[in-house]
C-alpha positions as CSV (number, residue, x, y, z in Angstrom):
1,X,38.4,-84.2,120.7
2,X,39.6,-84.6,117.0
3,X,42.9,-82.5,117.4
4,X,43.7,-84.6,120.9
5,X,43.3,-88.4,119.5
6,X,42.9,-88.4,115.4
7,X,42.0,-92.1,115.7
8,X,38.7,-90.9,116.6
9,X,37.0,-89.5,113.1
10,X,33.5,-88.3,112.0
11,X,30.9,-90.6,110.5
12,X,32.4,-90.5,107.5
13,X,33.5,-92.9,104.7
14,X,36.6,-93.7,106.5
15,X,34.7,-95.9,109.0
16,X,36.0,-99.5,109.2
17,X,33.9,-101.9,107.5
18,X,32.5,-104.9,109.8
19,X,34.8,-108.0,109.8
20,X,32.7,-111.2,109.3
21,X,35.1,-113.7,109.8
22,X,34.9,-116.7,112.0
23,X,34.6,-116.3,116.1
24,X,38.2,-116.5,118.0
25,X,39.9,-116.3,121.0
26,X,40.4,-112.2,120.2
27,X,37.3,-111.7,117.9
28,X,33.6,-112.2,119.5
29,X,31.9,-112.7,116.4
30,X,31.4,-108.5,116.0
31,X,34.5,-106.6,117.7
32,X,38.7,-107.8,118.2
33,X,39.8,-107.6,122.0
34,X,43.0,-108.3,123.9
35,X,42.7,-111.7,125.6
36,X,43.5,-110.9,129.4
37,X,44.7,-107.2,128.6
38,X,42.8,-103.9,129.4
39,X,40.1,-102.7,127.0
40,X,40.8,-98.9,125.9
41,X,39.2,-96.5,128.0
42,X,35.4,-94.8,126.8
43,X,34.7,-91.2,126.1
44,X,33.8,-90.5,130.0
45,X,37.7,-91.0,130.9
46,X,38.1,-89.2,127.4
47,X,36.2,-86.3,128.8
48,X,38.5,-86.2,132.6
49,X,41.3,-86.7,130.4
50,X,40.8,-83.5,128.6
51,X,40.2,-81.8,131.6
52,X,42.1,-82.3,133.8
53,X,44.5,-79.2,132.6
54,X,47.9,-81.2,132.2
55,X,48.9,-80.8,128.3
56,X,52.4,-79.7,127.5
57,X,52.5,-77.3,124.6
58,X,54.7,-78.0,121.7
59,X,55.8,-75.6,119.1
60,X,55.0,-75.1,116.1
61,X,58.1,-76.5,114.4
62,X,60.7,-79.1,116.1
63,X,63.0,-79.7,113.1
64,X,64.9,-82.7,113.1
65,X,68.9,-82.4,113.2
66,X,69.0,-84.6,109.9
67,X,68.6,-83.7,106.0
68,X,66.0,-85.6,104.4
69,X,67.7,-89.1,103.6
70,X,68.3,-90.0,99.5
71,X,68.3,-93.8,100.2
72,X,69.6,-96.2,97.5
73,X,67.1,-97.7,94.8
74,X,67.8,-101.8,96.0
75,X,69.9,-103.0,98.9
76,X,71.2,-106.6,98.6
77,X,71.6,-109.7,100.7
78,X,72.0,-109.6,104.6
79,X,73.0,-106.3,104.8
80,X,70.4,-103.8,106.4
81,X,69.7,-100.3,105.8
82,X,66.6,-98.4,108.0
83,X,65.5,-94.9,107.3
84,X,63.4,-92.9,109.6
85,X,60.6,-91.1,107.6
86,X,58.9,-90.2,111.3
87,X,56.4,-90.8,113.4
88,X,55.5,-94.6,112.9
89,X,57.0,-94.4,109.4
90,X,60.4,-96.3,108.5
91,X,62.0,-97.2,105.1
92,X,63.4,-100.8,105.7
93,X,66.0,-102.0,102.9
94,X,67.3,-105.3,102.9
95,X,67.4,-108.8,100.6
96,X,66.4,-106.4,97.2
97,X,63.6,-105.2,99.0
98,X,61.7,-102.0,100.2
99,X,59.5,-102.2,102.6
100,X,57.7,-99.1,104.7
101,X,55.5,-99.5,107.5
102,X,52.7,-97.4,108.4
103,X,53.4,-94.6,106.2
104,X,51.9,-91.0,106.3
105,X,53.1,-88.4,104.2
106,X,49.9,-86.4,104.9
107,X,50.5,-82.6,106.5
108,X,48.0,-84.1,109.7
109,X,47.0,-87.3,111.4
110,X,43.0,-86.8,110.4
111,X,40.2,-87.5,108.4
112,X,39.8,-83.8,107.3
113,X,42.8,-81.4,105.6
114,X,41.7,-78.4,108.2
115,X,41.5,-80.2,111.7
116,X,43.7,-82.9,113.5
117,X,47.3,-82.7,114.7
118,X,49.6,-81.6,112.0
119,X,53.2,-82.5,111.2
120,X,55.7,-80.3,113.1
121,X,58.3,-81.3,111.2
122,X,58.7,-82.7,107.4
123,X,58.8,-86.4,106.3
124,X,63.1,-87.6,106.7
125,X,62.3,-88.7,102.9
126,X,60.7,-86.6,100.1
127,X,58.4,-88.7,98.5
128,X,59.7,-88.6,95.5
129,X,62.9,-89.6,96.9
130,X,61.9,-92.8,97.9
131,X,62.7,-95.9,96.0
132,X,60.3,-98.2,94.2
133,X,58.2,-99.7,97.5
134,X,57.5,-103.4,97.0
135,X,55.9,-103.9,100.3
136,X,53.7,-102.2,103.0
137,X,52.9,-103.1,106.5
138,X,49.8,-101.2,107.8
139,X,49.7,-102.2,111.4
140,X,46.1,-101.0,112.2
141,X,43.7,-98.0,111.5
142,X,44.1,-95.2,113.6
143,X,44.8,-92.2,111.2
144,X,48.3,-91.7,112.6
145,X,49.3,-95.3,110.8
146,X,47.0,-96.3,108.2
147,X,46.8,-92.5,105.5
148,X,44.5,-93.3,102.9
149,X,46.0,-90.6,100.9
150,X,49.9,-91.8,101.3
151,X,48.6,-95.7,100.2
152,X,47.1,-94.3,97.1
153,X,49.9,-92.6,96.0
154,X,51.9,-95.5,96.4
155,X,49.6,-97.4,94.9
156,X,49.7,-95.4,91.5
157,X,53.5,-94.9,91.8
158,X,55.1,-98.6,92.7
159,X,51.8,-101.0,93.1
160,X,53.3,-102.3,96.3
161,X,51.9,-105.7,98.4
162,X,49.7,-104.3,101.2
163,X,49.6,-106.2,104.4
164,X,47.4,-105.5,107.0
165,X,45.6,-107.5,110.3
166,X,42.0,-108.5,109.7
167,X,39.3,-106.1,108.6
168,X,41.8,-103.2,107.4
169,X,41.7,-104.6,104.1
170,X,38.2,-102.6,103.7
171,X,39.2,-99.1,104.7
172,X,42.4,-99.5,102.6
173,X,40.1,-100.1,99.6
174,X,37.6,-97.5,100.1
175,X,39.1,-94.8,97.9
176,X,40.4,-97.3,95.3
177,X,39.0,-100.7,94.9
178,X,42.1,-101.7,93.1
179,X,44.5,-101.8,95.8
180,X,45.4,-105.2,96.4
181,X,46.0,-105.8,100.6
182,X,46.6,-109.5,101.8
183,X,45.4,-109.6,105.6
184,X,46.0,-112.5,107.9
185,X,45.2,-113.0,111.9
186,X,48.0,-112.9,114.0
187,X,50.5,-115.4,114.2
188,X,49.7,-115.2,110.3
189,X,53.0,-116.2,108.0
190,X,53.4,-114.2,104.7
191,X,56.0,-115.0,102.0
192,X,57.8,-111.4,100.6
193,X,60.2,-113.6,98.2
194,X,63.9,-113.4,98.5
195,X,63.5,-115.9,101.6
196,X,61.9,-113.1,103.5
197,X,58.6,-113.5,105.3
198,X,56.6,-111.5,107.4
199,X,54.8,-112.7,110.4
200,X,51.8,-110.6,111.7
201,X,52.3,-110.5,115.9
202,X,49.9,-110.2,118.8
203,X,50.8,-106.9,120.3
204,X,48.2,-104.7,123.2
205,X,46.0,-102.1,121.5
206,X,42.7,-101.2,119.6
207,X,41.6,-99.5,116.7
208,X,38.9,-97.3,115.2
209,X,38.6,-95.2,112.1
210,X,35.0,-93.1,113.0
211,X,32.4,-93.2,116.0
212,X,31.4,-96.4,115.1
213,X,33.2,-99.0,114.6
214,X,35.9,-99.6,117.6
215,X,37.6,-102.6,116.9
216,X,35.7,-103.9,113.9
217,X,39.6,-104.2,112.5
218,X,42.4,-106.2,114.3
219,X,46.0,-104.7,115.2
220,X,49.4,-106.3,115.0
221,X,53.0,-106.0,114.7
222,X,55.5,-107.4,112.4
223,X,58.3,-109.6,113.2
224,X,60.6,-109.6,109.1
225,X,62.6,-113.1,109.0
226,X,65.5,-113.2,106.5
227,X,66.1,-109.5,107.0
228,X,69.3,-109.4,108.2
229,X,69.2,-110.8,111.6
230,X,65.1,-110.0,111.8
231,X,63.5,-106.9,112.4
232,X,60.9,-106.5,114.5
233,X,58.1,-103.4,114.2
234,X,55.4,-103.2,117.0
235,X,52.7,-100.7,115.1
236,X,51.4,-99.5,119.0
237,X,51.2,-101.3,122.1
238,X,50.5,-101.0,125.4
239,X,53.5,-103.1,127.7
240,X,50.6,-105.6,128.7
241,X,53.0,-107.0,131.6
242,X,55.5,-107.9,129.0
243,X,53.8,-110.3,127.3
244,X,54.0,-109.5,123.2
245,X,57.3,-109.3,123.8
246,X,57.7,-112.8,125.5
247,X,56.3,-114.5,122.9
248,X,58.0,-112.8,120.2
249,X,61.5,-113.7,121.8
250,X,60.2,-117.2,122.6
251,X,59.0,-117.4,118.3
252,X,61.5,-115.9,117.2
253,X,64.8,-116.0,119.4
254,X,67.3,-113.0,120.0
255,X,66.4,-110.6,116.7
256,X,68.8,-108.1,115.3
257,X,66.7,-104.6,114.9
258,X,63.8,-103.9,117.2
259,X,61.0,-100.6,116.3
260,X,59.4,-99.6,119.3
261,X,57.1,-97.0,120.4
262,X,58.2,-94.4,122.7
263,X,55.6,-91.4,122.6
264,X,52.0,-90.7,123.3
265,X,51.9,-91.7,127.0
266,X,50.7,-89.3,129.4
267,X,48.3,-89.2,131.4
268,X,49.4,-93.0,132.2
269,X,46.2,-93.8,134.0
270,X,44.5,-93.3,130.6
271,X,47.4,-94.4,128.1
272,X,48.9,-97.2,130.1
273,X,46.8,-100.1,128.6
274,X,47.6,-99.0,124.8
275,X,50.8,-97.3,124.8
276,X,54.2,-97.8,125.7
277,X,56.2,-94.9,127.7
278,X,60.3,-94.5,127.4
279,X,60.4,-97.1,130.9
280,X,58.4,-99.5,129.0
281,X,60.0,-99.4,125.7
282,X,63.5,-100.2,127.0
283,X,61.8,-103.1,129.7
284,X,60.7,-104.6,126.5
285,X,63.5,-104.2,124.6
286,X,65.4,-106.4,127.2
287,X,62.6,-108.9,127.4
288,X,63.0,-109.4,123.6
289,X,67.3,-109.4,123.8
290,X,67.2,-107.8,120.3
291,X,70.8,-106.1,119.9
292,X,69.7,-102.9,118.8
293,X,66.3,-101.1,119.3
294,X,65.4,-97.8,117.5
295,X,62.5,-95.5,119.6
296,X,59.3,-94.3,116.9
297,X,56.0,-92.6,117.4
298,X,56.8,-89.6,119.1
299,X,58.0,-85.5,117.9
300,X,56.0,-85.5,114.8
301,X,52.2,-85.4,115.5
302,X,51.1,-84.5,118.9
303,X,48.3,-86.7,120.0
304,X,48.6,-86.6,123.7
305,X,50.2,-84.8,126.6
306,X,53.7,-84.8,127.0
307,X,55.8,-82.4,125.5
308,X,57.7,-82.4,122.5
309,X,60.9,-83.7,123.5
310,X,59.9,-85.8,126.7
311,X,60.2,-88.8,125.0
312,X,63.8,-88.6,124.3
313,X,64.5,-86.9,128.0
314,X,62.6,-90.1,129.4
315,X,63.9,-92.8,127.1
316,X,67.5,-91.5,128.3
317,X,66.6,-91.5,131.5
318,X,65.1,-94.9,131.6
319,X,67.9,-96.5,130.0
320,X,70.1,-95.1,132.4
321,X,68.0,-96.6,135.6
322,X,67.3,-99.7,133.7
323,X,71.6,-100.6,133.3
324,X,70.9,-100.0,128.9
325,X,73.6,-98.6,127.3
326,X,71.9,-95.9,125.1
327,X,73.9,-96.5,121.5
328,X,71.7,-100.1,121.7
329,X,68.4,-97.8,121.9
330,X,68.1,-94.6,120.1
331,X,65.0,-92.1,119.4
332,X,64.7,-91.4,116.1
333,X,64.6,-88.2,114.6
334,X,63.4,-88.0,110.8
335,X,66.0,-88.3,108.4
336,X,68.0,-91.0,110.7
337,X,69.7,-93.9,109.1
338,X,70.8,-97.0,110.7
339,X,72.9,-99.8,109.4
340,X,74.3,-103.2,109.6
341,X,76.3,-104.8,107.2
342,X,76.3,-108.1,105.5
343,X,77.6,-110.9,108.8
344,X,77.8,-108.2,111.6
């Protein structure tokens, strides 16, 4: 079960802590929800799931057709510079700042070094190539987004500013109690300086770190205003009949740079409610009317059944039914770099 979905731990240490805060429209007083979406599925559909005999192999390597990107130390004002260090990771420069969301730079997506789906191909920046981080946006706690290891490295390296939904702000601090994470419900507006703010987003999905404690934390994405012409980064979601990405575009008008998920989708009867396929991606990316959309969370770790390179075969295929000309939606490979300059 561990090596299929490594959100699911042991009863370890790594279990979220109980959130305490005040009862909500998504928070009963113990667990988050989805208001009017579908709840994730319980172990009994986890149990047909894993029998039902339909997993795609993938290799042991799928090397990515890019060198590991040397990105610059700062860039400045309204240009916009994105690496891709895979899987849900990206290295966003813009405005002076560096910002990385969800990043893992761990060899597997697990609580444990010797079980759990491992990397089949390298981070698209050395670690040690990356510039001083002054920000990082953990979007929940599945093991696949929030590596305790990876935030404590950065943590002694470039002490960035953590921000995280509710309730992560505990797991992020249970190997070092220094760590300083800001967390904030959604809709929640946080300052970054240089006129750049980050807005925490509802987005369609769940979380747990061990047996225990489903949805004790919340989830979110991140909308970046005064980055260039915005950037938008949706952690996971389901498609939730297009509603996260109706309110973003009706927040935050038509944004520049949209991150979407593309991978970890079959079977659909189980994955539908929590995780975007290439179809859905691209019918959000029009709902949003973001000019330019780059496709994540897929080719690294394998965490469900598709093959290796579906994603891409699908998001092609998709964009090609849904009249989307493919240059405005690529799936990135680690190592990719996209850019906009200052005014375009």
């Amino acid at each position: 079960m561990l090596g299929a979905l490594p959100w699911i731990g042991g009863c370890s240490g790594n279990s979220i802590a109980a959130y305490g805060g005040p009862v909500s429209d998504h928070f009963n007083g113990k667990w988050f929800f989805n208001p009017g979406g579908a709840s994730p599925r319980g172990f009994l559909d986890l149990a047909r799931w894993k029998l039902g005999g339909n997993n795609e192999g993938w290799p042991n390597a799928f090397p990515s057709p890019f060198p590991p990107d040397r990105p610059p130390r700062r860039v400045e004002g309204k240009a916009l510079r994105v690496s891709f260090v895979g899987h849900a990771t990206f290295l966003i420069q813009g405005a002076g700042l560096n910002i990385l969301t969800d990043p893992v730079w761990s060899e597997r997506a697990s609580p444990y070094s010797f079980v759990g789906p491992r990397r089949v191909n390298p981070p698209g920046i050395v670690f040690d190539d990356l510039p001083p981080i002054d920000v990082v946006l953990v979007s929940h706690g599945h093991y696949d987004h929030l590596d305790l290891e990876t935030l404590a490295r950065l943590w002694q390296r470039d002490r960035p500013r953590v921000i995280a939904p509710l309730g992560n702000d505990a797991t992020i601090r249970g190997r070092d109690l220094s760590i300083e994470v800001t967390t904030a419900d959604w809709s929640g507006v946080v300052p970054l300086g240089r006129d750049v703010e980050v807005v925490l987003e509802q987005v369609h999905h769940w979380t747990a770190r061990g047996l225990l404690d489903r949805n004790r934390a919340l989830w979110c994405g991140f909308v970046l205003r005064g980055l260039s012409n915005g950037v938008f980064f949706a952690g996971d979601t389901g498609f939730d009949e297009g509603r996260p990405f109706r309110r973003i575009a009706e927040r935050h008008g038509l944004l520049g740079l949209a991150l979407l998920p593309i991978g970890a989708y079959e079977p659909r009867w189980f994955m539908a409610g929590q995780h975007m396929n290439p179809a859905d991606a691209v019918r959000g990316f029009k709902l949003l009317g973001a000019q330019q959309a780059l496709g994540y969370h897929w080719g690294t770790f394998k965490l469900t059944d598709e093959g290796v390179g579906r994603p891409l075969a699908d998001l092609a295929a998709a964009l090609a039914t849904q009249g989307v000309d493919p240059t405005r939606f690529v799936g990135g490979r680690p190592g990719l770099v996209w850019s906009r300059a200052a005014g375009s």
